[in-house]
PASEBA-1860 file (N, C-alpha, C; in nm, 3 decimals):
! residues 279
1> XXXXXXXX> 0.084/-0.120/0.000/0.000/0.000/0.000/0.087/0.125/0.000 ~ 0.072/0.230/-0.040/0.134/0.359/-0.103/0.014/0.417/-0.034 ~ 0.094/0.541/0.028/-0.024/0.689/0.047/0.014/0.779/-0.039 ~ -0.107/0.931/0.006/-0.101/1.012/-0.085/-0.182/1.099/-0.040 ~ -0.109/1.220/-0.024/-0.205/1.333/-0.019/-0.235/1.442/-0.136 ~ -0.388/1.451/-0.177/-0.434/1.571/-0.291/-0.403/1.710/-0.276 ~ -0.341/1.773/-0.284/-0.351/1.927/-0.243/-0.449/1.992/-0.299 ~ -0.527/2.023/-0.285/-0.577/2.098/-0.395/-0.617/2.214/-0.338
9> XXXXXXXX> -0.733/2.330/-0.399/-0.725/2.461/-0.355/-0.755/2.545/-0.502 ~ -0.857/2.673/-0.439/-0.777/2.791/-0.513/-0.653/2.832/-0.585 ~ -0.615/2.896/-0.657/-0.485/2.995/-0.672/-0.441/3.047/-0.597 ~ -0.363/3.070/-0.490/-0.272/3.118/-0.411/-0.322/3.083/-0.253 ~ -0.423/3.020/-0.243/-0.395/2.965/-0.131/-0.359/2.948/-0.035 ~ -0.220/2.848/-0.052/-0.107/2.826/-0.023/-0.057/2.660/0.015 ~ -0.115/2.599/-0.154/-0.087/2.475/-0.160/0.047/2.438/-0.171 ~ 0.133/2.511/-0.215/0.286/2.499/-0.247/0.362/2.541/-0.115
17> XXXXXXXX> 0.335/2.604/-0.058/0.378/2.618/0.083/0.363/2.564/0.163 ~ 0.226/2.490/0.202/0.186/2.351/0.261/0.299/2.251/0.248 ~ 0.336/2.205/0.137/0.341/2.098/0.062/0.529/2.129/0.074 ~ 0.552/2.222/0.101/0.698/2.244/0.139/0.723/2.262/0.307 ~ 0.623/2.284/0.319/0.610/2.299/0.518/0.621/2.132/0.545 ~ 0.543/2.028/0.518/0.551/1.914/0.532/0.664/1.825/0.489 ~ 0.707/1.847/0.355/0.817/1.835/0.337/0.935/1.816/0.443 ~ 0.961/1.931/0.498/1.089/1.990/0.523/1.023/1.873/0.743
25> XXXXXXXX> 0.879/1.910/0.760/0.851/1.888/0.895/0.870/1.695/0.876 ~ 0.851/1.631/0.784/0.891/1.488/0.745/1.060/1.467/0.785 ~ 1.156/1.557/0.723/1.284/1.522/0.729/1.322/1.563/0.850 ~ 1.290/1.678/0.908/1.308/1.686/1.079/1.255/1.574/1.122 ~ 1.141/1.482/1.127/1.118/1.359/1.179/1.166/1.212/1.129 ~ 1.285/1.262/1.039/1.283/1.153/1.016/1.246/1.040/0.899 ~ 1.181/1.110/0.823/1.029/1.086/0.808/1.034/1.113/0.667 ~ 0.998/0.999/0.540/1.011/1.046/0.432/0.887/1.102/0.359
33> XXXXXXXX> 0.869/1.228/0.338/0.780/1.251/0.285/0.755/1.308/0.159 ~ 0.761/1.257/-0.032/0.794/1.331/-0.096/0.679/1.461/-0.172 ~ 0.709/1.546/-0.276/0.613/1.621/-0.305/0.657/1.570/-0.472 ~ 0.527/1.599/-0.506/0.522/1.587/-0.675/0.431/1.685/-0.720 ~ 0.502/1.755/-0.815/0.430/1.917/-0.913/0.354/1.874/-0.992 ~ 0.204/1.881/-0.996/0.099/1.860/-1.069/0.056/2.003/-1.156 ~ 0.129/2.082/-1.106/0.054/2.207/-1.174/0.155/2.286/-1.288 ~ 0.126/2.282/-1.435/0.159/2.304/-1.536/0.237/2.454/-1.542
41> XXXXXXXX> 0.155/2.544/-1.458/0.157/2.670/-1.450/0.263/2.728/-1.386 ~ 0.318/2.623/-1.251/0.397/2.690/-1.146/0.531/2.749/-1.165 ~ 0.519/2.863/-1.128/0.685/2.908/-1.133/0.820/2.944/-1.063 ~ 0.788/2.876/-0.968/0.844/2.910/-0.836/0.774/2.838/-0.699 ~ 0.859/2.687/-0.618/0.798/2.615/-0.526/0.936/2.573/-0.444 ~ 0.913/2.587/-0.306/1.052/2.587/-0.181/1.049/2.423/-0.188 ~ 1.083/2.360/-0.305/1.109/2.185/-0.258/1.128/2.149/-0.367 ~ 1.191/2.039/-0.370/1.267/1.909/-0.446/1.165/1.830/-0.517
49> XXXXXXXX> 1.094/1.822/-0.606/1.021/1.767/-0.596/1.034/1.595/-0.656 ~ 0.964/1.502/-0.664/0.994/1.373/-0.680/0.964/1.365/-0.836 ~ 0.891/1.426/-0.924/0.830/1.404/-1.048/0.763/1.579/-1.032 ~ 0.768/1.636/-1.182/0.772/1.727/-1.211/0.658/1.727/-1.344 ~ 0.534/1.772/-1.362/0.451/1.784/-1.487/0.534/1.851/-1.566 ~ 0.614/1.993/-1.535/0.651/2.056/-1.584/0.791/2.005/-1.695 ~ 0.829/1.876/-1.666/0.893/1.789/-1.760/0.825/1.735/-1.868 ~ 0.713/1.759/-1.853/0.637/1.675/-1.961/0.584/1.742/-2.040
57> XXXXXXXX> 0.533/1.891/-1.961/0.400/1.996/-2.042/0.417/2.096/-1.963 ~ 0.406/2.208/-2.017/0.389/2.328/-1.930/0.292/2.414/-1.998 ~ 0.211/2.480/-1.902/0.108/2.573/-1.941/0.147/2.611/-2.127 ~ 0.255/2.727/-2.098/0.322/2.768/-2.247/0.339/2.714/-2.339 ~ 0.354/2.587/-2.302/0.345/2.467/-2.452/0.244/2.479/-2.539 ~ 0.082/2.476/-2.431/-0.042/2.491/-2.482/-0.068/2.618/-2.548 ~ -0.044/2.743/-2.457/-0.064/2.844/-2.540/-0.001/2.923/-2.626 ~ 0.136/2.866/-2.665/0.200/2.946/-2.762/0.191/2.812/-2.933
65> XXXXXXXX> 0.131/2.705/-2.894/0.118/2.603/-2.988/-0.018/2.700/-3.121 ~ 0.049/2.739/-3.260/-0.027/2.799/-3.366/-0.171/2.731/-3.368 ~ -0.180/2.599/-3.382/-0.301/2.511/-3.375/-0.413/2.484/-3.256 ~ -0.286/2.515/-3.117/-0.427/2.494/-3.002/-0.453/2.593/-2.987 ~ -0.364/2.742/-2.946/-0.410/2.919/-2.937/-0.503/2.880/-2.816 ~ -0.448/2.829/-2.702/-0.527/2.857/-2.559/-0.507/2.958/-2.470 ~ -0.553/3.016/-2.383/-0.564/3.104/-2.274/-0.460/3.029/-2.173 ~ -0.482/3.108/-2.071/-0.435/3.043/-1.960/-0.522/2.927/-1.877
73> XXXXXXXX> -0.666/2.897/-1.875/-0.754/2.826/-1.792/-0.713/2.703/-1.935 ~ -0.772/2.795/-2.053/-0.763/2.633/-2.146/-0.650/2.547/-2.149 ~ -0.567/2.612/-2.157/-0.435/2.581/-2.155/-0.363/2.437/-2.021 ~ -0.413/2.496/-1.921/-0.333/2.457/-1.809/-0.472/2.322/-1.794 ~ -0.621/2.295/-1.837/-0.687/2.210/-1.865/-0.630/2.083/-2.005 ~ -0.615/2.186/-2.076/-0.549/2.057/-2.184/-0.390/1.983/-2.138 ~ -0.326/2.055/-2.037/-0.187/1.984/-1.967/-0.273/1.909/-1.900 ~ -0.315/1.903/-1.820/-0.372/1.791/-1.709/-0.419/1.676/-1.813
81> XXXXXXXX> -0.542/1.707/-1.913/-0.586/1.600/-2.000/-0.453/1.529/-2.054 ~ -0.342/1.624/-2.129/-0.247/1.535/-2.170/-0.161/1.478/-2.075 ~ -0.153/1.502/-1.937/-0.090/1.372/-1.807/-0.183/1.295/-1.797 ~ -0.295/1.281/-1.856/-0.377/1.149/-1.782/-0.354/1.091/-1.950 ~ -0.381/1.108/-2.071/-0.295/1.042/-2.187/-0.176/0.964/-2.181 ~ -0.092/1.021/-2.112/0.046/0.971/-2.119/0.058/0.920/-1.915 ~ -0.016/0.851/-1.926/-0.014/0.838/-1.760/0.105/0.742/-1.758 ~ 0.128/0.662/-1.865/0.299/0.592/-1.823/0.388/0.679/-1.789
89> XXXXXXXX> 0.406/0.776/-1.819/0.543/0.882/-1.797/0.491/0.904/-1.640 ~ 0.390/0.921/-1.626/0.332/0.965/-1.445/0.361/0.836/-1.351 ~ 0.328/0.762/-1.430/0.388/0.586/-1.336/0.512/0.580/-1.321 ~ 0.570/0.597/-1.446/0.737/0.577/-1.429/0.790/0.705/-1.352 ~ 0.760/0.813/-1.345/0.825/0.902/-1.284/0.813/0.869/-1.126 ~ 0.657/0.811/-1.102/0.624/0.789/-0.927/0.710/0.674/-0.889 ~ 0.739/0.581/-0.931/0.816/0.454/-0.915/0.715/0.349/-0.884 ~ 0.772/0.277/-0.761/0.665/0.205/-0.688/0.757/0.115/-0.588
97> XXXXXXXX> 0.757/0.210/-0.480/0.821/0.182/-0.395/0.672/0.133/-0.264 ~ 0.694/0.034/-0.214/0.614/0.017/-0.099/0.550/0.114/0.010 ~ 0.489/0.142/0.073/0.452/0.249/0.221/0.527/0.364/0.179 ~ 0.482/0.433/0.058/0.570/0.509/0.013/0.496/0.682/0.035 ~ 0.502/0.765/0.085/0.448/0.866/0.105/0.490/1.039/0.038 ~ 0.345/1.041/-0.051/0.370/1.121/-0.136/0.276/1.256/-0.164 ~ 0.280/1.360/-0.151/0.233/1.481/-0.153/0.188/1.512/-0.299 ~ 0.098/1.549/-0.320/0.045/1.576/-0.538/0.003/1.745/-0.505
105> XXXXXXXX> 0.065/1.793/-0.545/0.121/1.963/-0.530/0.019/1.970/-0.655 ~ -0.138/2.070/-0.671/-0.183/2.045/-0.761/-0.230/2.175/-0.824 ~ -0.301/2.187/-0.935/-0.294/2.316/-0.990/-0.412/2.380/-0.891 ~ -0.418/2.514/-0.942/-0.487/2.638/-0.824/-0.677/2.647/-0.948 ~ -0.689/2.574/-1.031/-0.802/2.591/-1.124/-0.929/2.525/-1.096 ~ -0.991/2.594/-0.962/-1.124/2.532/-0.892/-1.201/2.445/-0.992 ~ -1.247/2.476/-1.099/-1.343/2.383/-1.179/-1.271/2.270/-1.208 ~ -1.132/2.227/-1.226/-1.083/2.125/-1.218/-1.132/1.978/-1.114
113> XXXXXXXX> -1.189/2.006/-0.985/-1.187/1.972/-0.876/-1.372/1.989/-0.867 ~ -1.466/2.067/-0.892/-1.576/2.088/-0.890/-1.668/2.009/-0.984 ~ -1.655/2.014/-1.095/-1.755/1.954/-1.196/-1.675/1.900/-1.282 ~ -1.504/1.901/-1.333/-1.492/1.865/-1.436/-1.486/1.656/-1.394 ~ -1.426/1.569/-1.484/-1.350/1.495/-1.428/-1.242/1.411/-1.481 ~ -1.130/1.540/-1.450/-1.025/1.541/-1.542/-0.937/1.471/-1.387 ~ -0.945/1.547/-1.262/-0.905/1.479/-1.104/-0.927/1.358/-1.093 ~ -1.092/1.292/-1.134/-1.094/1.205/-1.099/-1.068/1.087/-1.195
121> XXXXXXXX> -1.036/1.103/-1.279/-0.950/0.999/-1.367/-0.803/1.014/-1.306 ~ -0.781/1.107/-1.272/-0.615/1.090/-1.181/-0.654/1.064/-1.048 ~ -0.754/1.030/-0.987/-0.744/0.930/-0.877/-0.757/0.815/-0.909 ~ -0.853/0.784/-0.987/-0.840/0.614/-1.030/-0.722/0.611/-1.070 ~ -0.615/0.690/-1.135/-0.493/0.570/-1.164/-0.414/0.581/-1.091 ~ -0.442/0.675/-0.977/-0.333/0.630/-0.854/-0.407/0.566/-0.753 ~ -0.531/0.533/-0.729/-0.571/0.411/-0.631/-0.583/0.292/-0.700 ~ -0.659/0.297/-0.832/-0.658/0.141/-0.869/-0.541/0.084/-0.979
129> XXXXXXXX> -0.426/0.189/-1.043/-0.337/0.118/-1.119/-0.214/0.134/-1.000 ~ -0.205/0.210/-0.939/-0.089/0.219/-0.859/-0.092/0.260/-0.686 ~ -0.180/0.177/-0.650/-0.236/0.120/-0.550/-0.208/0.256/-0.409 ~ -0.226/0.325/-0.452/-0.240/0.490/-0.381/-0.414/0.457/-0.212 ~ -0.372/0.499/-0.114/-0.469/0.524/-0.060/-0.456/0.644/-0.031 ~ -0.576/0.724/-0.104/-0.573/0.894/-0.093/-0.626/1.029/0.003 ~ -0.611/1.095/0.037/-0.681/1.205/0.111/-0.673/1.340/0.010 ~ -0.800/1.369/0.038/-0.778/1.514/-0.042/-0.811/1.615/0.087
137> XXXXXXXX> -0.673/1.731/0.025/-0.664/1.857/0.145/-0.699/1.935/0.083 ~ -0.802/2.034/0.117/-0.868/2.104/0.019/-0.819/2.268/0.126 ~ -0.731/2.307/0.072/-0.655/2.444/0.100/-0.765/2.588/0.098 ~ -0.815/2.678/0.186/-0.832/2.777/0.167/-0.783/2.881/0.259 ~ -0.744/2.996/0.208/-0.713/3.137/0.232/-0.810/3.190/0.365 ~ -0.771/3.180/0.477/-0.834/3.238/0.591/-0.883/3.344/0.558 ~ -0.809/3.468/0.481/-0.823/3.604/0.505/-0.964/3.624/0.413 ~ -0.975/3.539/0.354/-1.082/3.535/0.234/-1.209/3.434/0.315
145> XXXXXXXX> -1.216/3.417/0.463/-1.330/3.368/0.498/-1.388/3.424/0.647 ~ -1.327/3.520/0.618/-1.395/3.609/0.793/-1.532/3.664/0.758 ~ -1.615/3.666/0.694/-1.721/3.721/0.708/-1.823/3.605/0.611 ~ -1.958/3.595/0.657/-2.049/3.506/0.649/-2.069/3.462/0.516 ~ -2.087/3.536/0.384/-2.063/3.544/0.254/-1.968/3.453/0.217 ~ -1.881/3.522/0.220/-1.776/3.449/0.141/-1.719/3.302/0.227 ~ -1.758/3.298/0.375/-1.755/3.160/0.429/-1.832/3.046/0.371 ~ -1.986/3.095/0.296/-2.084/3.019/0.281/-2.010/2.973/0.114
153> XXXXXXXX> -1.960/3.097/0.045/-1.905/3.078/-0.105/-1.827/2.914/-0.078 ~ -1.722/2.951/0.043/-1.574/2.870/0.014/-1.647/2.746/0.050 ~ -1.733/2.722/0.160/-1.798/2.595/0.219/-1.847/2.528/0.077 ~ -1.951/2.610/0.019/-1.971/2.526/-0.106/-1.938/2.460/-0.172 ~ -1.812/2.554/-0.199/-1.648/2.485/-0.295/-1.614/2.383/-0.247 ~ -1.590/2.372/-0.084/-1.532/2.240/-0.039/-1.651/2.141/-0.069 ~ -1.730/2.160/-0.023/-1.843/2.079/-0.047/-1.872/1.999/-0.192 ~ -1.862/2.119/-0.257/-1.883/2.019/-0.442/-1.727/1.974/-0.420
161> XXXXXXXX> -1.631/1.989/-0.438/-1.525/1.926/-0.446/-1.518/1.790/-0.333 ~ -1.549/1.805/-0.245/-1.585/1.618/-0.177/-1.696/1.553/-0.225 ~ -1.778/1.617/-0.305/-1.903/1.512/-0.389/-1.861/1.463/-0.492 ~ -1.792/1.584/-0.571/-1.718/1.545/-0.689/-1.579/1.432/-0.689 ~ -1.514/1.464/-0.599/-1.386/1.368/-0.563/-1.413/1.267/-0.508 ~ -1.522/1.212/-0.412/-1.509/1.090/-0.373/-1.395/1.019/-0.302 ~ -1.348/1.148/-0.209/-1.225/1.089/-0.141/-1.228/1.102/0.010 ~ -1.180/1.103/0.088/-1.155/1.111/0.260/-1.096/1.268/0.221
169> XXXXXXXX> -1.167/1.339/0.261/-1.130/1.490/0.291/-1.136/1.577/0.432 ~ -1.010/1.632/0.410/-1.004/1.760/0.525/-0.958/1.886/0.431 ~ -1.045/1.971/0.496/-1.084/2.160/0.474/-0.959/2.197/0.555 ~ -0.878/2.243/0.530/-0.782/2.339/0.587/-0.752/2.531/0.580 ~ -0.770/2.560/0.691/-0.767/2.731/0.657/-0.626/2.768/0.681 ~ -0.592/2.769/0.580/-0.442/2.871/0.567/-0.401/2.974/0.600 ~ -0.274/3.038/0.645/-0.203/3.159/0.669/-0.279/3.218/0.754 ~ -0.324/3.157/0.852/-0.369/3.186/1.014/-0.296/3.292/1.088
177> XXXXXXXX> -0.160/3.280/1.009/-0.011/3.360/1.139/-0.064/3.494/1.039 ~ -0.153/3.509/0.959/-0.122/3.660/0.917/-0.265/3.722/0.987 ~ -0.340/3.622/1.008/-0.453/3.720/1.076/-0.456/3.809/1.239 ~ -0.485/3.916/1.263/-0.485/3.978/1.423/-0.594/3.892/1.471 ~ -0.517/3.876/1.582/-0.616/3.882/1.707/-0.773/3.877/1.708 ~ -0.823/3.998/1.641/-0.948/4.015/1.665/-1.031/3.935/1.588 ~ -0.945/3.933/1.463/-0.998/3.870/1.331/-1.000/3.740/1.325 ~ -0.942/3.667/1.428/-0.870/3.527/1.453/-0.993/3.487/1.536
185> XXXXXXXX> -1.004/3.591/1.632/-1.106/3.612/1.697/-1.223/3.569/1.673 ~ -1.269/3.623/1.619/-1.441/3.646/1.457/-1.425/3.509/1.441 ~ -1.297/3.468/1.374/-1.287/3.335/1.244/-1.320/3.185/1.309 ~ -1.325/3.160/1.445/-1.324/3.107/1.593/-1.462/3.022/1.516 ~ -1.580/3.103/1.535/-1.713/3.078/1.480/-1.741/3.005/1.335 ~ -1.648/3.004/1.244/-1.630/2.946/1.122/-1.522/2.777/1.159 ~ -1.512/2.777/1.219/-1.414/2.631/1.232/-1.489/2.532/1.273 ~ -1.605/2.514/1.351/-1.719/2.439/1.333/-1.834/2.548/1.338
193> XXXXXXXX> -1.871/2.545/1.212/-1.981/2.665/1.153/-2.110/2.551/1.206 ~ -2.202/2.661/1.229/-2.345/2.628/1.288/-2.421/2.739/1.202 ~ -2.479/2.667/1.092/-2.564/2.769/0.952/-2.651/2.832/1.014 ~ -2.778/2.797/1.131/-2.836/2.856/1.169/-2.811/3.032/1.237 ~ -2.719/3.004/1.298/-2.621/3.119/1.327/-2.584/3.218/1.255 ~ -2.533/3.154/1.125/-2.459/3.229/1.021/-2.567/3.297/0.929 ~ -2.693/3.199/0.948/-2.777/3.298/0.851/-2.863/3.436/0.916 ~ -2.847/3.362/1.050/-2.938/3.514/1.125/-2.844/3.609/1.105
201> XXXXXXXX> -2.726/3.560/1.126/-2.621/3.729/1.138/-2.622/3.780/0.975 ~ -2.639/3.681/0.849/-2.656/3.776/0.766/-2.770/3.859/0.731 ~ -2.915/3.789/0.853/-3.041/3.869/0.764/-3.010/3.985/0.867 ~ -2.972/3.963/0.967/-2.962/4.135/1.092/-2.864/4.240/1.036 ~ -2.780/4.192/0.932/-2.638/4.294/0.883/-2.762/4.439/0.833 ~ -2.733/4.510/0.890/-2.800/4.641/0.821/-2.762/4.680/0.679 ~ -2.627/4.653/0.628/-2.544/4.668/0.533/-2.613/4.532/0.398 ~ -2.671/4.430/0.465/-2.672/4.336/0.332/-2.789/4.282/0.271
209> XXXXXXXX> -2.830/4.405/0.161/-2.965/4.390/0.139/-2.993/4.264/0.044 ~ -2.820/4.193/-0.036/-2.855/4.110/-0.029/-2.901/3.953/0.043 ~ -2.882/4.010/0.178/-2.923/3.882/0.279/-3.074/3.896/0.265 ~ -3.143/4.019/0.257/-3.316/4.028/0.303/-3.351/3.985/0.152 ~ -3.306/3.975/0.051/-3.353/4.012/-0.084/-3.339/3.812/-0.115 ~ -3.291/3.798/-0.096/-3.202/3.671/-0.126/-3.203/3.556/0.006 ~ -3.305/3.568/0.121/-3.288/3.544/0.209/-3.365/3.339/0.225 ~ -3.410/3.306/0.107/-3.468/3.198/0.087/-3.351/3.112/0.050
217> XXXXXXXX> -3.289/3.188/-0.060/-3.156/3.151/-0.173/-3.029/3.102/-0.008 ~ -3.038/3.218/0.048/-2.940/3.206/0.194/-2.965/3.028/0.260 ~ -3.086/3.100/0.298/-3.157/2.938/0.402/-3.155/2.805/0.337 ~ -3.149/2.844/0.172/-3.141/2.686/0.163/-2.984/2.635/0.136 ~ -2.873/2.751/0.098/-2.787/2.659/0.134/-2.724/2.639/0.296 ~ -2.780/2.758/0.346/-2.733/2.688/0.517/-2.796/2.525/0.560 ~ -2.930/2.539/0.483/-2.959/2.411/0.503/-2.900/2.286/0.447 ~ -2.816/2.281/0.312/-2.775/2.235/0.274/-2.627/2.143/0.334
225> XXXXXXXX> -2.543/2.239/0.406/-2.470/2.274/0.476/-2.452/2.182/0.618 ~ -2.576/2.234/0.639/-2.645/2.154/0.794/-2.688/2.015/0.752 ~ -2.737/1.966/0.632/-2.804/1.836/0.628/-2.683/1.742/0.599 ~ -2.568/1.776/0.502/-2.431/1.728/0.473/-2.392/1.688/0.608 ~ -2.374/1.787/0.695/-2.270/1.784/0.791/-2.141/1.743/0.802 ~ -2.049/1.810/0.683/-1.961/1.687/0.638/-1.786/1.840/0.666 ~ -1.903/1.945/0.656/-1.789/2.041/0.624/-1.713/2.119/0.728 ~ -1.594/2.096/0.799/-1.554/2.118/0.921/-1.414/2.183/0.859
233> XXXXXXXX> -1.368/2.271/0.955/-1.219/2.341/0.878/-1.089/2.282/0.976 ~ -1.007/2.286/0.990/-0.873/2.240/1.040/-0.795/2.417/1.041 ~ -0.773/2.478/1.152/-0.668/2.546/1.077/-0.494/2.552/1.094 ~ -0.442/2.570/1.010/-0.295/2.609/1.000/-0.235/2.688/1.011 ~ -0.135/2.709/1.116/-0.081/2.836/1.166/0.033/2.802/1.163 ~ 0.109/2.882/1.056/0.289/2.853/1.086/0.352/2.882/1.194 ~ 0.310/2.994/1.309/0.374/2.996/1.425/0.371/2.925/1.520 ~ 0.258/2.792/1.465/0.204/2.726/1.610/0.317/2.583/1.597
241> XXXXXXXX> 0.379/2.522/1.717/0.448/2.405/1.683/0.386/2.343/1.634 ~ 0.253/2.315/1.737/0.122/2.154/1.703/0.061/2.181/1.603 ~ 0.027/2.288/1.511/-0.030/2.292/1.398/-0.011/2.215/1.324 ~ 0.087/2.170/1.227/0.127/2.102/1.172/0.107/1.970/1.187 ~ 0.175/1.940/1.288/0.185/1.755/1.328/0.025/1.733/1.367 ~ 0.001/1.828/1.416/-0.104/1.832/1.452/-0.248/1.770/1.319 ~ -0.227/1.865/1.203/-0.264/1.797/1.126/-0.255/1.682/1.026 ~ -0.151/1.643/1.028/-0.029/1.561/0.980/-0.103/1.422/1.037
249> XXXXXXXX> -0.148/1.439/1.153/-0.191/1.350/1.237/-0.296/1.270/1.187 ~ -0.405/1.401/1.188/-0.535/1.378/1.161/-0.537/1.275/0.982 ~ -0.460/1.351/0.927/-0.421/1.284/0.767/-0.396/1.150/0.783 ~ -0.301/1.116/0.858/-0.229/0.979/0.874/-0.354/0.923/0.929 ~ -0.412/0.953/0.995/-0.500/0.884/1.066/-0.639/0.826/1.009 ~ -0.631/0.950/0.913/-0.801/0.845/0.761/-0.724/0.805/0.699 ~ -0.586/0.827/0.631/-0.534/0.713/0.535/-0.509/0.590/0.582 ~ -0.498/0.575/0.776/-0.457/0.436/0.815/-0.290/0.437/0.815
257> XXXXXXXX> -0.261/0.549/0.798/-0.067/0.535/0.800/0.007/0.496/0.898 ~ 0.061/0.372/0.867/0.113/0.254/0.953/0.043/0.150/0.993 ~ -0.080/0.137/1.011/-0.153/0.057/1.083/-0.120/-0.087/1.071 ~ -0.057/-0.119/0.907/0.002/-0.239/0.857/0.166/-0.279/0.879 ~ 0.187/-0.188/0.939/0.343/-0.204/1.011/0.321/-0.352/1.132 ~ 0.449/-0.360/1.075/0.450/-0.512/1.187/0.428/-0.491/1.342 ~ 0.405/-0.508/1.451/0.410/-0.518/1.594/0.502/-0.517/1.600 ~ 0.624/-0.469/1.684/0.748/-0.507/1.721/0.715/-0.564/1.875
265> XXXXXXXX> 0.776/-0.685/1.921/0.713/-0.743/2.077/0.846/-0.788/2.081 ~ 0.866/-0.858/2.187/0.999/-0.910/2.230/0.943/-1.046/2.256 ~ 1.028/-1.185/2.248/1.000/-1.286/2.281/0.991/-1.312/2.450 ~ 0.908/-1.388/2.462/0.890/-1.442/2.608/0.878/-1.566/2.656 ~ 0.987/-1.556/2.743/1.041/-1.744/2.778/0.962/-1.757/2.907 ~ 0.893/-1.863/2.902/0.805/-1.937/2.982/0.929/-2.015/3.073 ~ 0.906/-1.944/3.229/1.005/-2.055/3.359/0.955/-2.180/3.300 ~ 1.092/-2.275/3.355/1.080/-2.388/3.366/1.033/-2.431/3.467
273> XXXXXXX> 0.989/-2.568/3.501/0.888/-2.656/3.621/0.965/-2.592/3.725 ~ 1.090/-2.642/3.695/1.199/-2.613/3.833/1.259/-2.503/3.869 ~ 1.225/-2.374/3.792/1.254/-2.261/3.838/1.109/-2.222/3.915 ~ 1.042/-2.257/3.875/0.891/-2.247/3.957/0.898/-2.322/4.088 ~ 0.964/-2.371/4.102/0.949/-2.485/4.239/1.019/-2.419/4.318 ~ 1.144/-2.355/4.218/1.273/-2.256/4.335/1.220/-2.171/4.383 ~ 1.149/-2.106/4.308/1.077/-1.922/4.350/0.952/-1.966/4.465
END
């Protein structure tokens, strides 16, 4: 059995920083943990990585090619389609080493992860051709979820992205060490969100006429939300020691990491008749 963690996320996030934080917190323990660049686009990541897309395809390939003439979204969509084409080069680059633990550093292009299923043909061939047991970490931007709106936006996102993926998922809120106090404060209430809550404070906002206007549209996805019960956040704080291991933990712990490790026991010699007779 082989693990594996999904990164996935927004654009800037801070899936590549994750994914180098763990890195680097693996080799302080000891602990091998590698990362592999899934994202066509990237130009700049603090780690070594084990396998590189960017050997194979890069965004620019797509859009400077006379015949394809893609954008940047089309573009960095037709690289992913052409790694799941050529998925031998993705096998041979991963190897296949036993209890082997591996990080998938992945692109920042939400619809990738939401409705398309370009992801989930790259989970089937790393659980059922190359025997991967997976977690997906679904990365979001703290600073982008302090207020009720845009909490309910990102919840969604996580939400279609664990219907759509079909995997063991944890919500993680990122770059925690940049928020104050007060704001850290507020964000307290979003880490196990209670919709009922969240929707009264948007119909009382004096400021949000789209809460009174829109206030049916509101209730049914809080309800939505509430009937799932699936969507809980983790957060990550680079200043905190336990943050990390802390979540590291929780990961290892739905993939089952180690559980198939041998017992180590020591043998035990049964006295003889006659040492029993002495004592």
């Amino acid at each position: 059995m082989r693990y594996g963690q999904l990164v996935i996320g927004p654009a800037g996030s801070g899936k590549s920083t994750y994914c180098s934080m763990l890195s680097k917190h693996g080799a302080d323990m000891r602990r091998t943990i590698e990362v592999v660049n899934l994202d066509p686009a990237a130009e700049y990541f603090d780690y070594e990585p084990l396998a590189d897309i960017r050997s194979l395809i890069e965004v620019s390939d797509a859009m400077e090619d006379s015949d394809l003439q893609f954008g940047p979204n089309g573009g960095l969509i037709f690289c992913m389609e052409y790694l799941l084409e050529n998925n031998s080069w993705f096998e041979e680059a991963l190897g296949d080493v036993e209890d082997d633990y591996i990080i998938f550093d992945c692109p920042g292009q939400i619809e990738l992860y939401t409705h398309m299923n370009t992801m989930r043909d790259l989970v089937e061939i790393l659980q059922n051709r190359l025997n991967f047991r997976l977690c997906a970490v679904f990365i979001l931007d703290s600073q982008f979820m302090v207020d009720v709106p845009k909490f309910l936006s990102g919840t969604m996102a996580a939400l279609s992205v664990m219907v759509n993926l079909e995997l063991p998922h944890v919500n993680v809120l990122s770059k925690m060490d940049l928020l104050s106090k007060t704001v850290r404060a507020e964000l307290d209430k979003f880490i196990e969100p209670q919709p009922d809550l969240l929707l009264e404070e948007v119909e009382n906002s004096p400021a949000s006429r789209w809460g009174e206007k829109y206030r049916n549209l509101t209730s049914a996805i809080s309800q939505l939300i509430e009937d799932y019960s699936l969507v809980r956040f983790v957060p990550l704080d680079r200043r905190s020691d336990d943050s990390l291991p802390d979540l590291l933990l929780t990961i290892d712990n739905i993939l089952q990491y180690g559980e198939d490790a041998d017992v180590k026991t020591h043998d035990f010699e049964y006295p003889d008749d006659e040492d029993e007779s002495k004592s």
